[in-house]
C-alpha positions in Angstrom: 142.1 -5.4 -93.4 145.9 -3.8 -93.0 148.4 -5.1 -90.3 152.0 -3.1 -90.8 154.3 -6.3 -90.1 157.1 -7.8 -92.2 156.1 -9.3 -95.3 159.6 -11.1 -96.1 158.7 -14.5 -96.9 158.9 -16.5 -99.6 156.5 -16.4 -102.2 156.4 -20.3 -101.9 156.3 -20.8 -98.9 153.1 -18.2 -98.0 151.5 -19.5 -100.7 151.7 -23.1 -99.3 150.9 -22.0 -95.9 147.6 -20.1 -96.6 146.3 -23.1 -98.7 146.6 -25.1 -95.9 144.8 -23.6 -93.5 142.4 -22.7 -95.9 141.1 -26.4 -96.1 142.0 -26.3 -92.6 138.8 -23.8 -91.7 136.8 -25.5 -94.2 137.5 -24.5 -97.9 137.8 -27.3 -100.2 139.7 -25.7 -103.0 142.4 -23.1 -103.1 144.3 -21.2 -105.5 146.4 -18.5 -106.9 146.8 -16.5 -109.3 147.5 -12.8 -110.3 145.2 -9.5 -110.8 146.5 -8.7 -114.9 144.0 -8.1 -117.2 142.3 -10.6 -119.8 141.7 -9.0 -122.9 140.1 -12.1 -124.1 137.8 -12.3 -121.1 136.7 -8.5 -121.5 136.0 -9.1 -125.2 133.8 -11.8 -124.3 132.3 -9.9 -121.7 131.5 -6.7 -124.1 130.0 -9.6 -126.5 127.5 -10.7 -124.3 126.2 -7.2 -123.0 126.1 -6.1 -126.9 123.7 -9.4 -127.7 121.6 -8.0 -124.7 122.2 -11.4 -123.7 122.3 -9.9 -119.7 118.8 -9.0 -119.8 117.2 -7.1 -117.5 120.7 -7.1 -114.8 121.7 -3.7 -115.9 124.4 -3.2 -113.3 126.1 -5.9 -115.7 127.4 -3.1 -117.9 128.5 -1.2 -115.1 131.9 -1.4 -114.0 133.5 -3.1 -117.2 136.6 -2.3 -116.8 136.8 -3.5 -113.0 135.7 -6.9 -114.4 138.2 -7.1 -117.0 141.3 -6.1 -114.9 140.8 -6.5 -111.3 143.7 -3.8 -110.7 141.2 -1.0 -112.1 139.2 -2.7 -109.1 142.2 -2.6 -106.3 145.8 -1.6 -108.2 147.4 -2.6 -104.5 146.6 -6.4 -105.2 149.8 -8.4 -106.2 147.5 -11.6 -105.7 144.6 -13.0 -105.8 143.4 -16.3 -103.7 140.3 -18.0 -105.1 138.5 -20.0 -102.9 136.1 -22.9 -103.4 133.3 -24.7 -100.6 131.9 -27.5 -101.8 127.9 -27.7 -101.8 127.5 -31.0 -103.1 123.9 -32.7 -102.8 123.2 -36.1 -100.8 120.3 -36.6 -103.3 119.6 -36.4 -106.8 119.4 -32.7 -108.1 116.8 -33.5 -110.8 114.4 -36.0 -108.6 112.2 -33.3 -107.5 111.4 -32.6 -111.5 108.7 -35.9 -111.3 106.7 -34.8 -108.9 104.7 -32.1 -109.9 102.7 -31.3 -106.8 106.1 -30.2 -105.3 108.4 -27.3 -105.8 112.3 -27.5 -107.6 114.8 -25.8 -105.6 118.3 -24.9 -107.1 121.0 -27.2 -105.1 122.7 -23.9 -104.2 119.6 -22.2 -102.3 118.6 -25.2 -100.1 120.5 -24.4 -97.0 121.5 -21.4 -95.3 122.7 -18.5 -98.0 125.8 -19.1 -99.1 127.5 -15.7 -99.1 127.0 -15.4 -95.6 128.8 -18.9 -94.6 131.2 -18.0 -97.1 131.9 -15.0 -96.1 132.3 -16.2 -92.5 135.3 -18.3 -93.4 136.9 -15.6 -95.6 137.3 -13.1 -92.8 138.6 -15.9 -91.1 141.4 -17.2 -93.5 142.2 -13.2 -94.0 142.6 -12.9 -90.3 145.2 -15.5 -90.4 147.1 -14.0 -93.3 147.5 -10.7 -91.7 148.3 -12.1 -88.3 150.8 -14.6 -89.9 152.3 -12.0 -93.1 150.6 -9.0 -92.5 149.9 -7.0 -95.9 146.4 -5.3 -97.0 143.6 -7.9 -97.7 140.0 -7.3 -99.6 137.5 -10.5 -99.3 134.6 -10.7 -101.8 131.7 -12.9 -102.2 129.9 -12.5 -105.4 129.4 -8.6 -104.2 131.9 -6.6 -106.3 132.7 -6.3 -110.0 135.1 -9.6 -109.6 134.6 -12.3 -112.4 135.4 -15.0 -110.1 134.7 -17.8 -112.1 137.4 -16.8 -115.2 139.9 -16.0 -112.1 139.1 -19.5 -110.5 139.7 -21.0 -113.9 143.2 -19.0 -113.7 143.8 -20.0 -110.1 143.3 -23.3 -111.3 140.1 -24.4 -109.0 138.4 -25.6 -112.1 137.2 -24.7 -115.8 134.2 -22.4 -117.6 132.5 -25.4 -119.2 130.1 -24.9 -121.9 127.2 -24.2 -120.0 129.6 -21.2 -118.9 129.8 -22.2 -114.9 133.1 -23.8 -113.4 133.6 -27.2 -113.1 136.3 -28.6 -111.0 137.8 -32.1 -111.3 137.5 -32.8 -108.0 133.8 -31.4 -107.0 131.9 -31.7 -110.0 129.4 -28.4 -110.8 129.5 -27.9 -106.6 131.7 -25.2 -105.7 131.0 -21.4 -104.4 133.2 -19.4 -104.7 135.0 -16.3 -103.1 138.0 -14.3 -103.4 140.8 -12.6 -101.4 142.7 -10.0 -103.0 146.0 -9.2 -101.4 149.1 -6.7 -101.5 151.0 -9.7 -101.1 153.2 -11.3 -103.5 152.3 -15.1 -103.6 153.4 -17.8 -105.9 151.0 -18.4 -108.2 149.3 -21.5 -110.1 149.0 -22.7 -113.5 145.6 -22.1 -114.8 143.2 -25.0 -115.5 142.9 -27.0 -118.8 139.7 -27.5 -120.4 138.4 -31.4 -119.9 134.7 -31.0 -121.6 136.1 -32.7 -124.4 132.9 -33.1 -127.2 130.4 -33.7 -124.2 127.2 -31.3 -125.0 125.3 -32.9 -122.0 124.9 -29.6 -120.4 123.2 -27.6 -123.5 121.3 -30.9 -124.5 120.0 -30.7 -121.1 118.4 -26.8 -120.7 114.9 -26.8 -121.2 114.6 -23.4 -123.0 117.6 -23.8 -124.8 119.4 -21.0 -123.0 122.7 -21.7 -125.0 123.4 -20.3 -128.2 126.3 -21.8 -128.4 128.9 -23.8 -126.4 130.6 -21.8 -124.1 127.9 -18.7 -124.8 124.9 -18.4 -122.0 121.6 -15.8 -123.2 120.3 -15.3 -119.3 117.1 -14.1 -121.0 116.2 -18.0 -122.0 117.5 -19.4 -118.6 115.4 -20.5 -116.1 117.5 -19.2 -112.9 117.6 -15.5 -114.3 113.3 -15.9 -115.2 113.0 -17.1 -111.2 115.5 -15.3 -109.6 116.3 -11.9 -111.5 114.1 -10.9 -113.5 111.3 -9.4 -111.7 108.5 -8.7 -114.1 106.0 -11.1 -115.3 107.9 -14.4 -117.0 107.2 -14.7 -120.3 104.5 -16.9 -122.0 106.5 -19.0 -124.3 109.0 -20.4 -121.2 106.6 -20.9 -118.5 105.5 -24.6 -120.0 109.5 -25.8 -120.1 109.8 -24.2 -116.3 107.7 -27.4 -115.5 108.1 -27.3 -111.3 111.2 -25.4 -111.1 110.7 -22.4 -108.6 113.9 -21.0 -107.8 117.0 -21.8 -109.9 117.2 -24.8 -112.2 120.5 -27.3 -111.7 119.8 -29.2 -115.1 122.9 -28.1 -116.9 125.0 -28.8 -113.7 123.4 -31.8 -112.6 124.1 -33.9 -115.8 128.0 -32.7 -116.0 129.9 -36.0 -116.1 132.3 -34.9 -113.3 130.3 -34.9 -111.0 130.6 -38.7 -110.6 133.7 -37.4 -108.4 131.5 -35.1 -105.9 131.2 -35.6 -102.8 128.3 -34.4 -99.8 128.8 -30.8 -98.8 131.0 -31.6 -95.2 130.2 -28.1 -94.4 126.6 -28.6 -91.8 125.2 -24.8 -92.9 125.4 -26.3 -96.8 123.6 -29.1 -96.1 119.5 -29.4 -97.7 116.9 -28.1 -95.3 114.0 -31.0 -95.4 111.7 -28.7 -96.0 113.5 -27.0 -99.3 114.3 -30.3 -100.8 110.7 -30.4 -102.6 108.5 -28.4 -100.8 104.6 -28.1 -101.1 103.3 -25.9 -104.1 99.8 -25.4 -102.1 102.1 -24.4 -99.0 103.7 -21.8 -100.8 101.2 -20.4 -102.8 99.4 -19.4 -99.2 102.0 -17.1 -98.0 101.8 -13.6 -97.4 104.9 -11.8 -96.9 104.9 -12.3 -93.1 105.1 -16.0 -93.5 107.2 -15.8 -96.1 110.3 -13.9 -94.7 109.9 -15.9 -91.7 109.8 -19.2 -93.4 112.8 -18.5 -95.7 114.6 -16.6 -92.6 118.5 -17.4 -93.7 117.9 -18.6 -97.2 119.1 -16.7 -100.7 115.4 -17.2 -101.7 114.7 -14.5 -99.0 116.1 -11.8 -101.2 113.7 -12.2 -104.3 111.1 -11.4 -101.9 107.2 -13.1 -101.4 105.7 -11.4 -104.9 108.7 -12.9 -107.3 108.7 -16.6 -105.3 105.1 -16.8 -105.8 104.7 -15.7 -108.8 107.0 -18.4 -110.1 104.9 -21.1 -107.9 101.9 -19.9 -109.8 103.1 -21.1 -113.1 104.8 -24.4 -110.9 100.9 -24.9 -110.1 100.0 -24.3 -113.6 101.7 -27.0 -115.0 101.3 -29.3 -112.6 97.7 -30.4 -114.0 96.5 -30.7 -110.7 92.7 -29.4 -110.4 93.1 -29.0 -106.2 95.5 -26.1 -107.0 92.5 -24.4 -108.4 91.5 -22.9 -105.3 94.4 -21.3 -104.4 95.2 -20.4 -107.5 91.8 -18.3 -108.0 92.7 -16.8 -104.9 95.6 -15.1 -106.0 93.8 -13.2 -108.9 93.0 -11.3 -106.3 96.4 -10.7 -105.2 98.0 -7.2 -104.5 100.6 -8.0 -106.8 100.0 -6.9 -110.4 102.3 -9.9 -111.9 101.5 -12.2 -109.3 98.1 -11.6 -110.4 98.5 -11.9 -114.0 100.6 -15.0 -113.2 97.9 -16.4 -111.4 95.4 -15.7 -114.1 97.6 -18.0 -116.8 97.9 -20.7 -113.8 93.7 -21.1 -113.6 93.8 -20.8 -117.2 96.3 -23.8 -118.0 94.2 -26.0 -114.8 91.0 -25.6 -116.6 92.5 -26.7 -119.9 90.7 -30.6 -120.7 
């Protein structure tokens, strides 16, 4: 996005400008910072992808040096403005754990898909900027080789605690994120402090014990890569701890301490759909892939597809102890679906258990 006008304006005073419209159209946080490299941040990075702690998300090793230095990515950028929207919950993240008839949703997949609201308001900011200071502009939202969470840290919208997602003083563990590179140069801020302190309440908290150690994630043990990336069957010795959780899994955000300073998402499209608060396991476990695209029409859990979502239900049902799921259940043994199958083989098995 490229307007040729005059860019002579304080680096201040632009910098103060674009932040406020930015919560103007509906951002809640803002920063700045700059596009140099972290050597400390790539050698973290090449740590985790030599542990094999990516799993199966190949395209993680792709690109490394674009994650590392976002000027490999863009060299034009003199700055970068992070972006934050709050999604914070009107209920409790972790209620929908007791009743195991019903489905867990992730927070962050219970209302329209983010990226595309997100993205919305960043073409909007970026219209601004041009029209107001011209200069060349690239928006991203979690589509790129950008580590936004390390530059958000940077740009001072929060910090990496040890469960390895941002938190931010002022909105808890609810904040997407998105980014703006820019050929402008912009004052920049101070990066963020670290505030976990000796809390562990995030890696006491993970039900597979995903966390090797603070600060260090291994996706393979976590339950929103099982649900959500990895796309073969889930295996045996997690499928128990997944108790109800279908898509996602908020128990390392939802027990963060700071989050007794967030706030309801004020943005409408971010607020919880009724029926993706705790919805029906024998509901989901009879759609097809018809019903399921149209159900999920405008939700992230659209991209997995039918065959992943249900599959994950299956072992939901499985552990729910409840004996009406049998039907259903038995049903799906007959599924299409190889690993929907398979998972619906284990799920009759653990119903018929005394």
């Amino acid at each position: 996005m490229t307007e040729p006008r005059s860019t002579a304006h304080a680096p201040s005073a632009m910098a103060a400008a674009i932040k406020t419209q930015a919560h103007a159209i509906g951002f809640d946080s803002v920063g700045i910072t700059d596009p140099q490299p972290d050597p400390v941040l790539e050698k973290r990075l090449r740590a985790f992808l030599a542990a094999d702690h990516h799993g199966t998300m190949a395209w993680m090793k792709t690109r490394i040096a674009e994650r590392a230095d976002p000027r490999t990515l863009w060299p034009q950028a003199n700055a970068i403005i992070m972006l934050g929207m709050n999604y914070g919950p009107e209920h409790n993240p972790l209620a929908a754990l007791h009743h195991k008839n019903k489905g867990a949703i992730s927070v962050y997949a219970q209302h329209r898909d983010y990226h595309d609201v997100v993205k919305k308001r960043l073409k909007e900011l970026a219209r601004w900027i041009v029209a107001s200071y011209g200069g060349t502009l690239k928006v991203f939202v979690d589509t790129a080789p950008v580590m936004e969470k390390p530059l958000a840290e940077r740009a001072r919208l929060g910090w990496q605690g040890k469960h390895t997602n941002l938190v931010s003083r002022a909105h808890g563990s609810w904040l997407f994120l998105g980014a703006i590179f820019t050929t402008l140069a912009l004052a920049t801020d101070e990066p963020e402090t670290d505030h976990c302190g000796q809390c562990t309440a995030c890696l006491d908290s993970c039900p597979t014990n995903a966390f090797p150690a603070p600060y260090q994630l291994d996706a393979r043990r976590c339950i929103s890569y099982l649900t959500i990336e990895h796309k073969g069957p889930i295996p045996e010795q997690f499928r128990t701890a997944m108790g109800n959780r279908i898509y996602g899994c908020d128990d390392c955000l939802a027990v963060c301490p700071w989050n007794k300073f967030a706030t309801l998402a004020r943005e409408h499209k971010l607020q919880a759909r009724d029926d993706l608060k705790a919805p029906d396991l024998g509901f989901l476990m009879s759609l097809d892939d018809v019903a399921f695209r149209a159900h999920f029409s405008g939700s992230s859990i659209k991209r997995i597809g039918r065959n992943r979502f249900v599959r994950n239900v299956l072992i939901a049902a499985g552990n729910s102890g409840n004996a009406e799921f049998l039907g259903p259940v038995s049903q799906l043994m007959q599924d299409a679906d190889a690993v929907v199958a398979q998972t619906a083989r284990w799920a009759r098995d653990q119903l018929q258990r005394p």
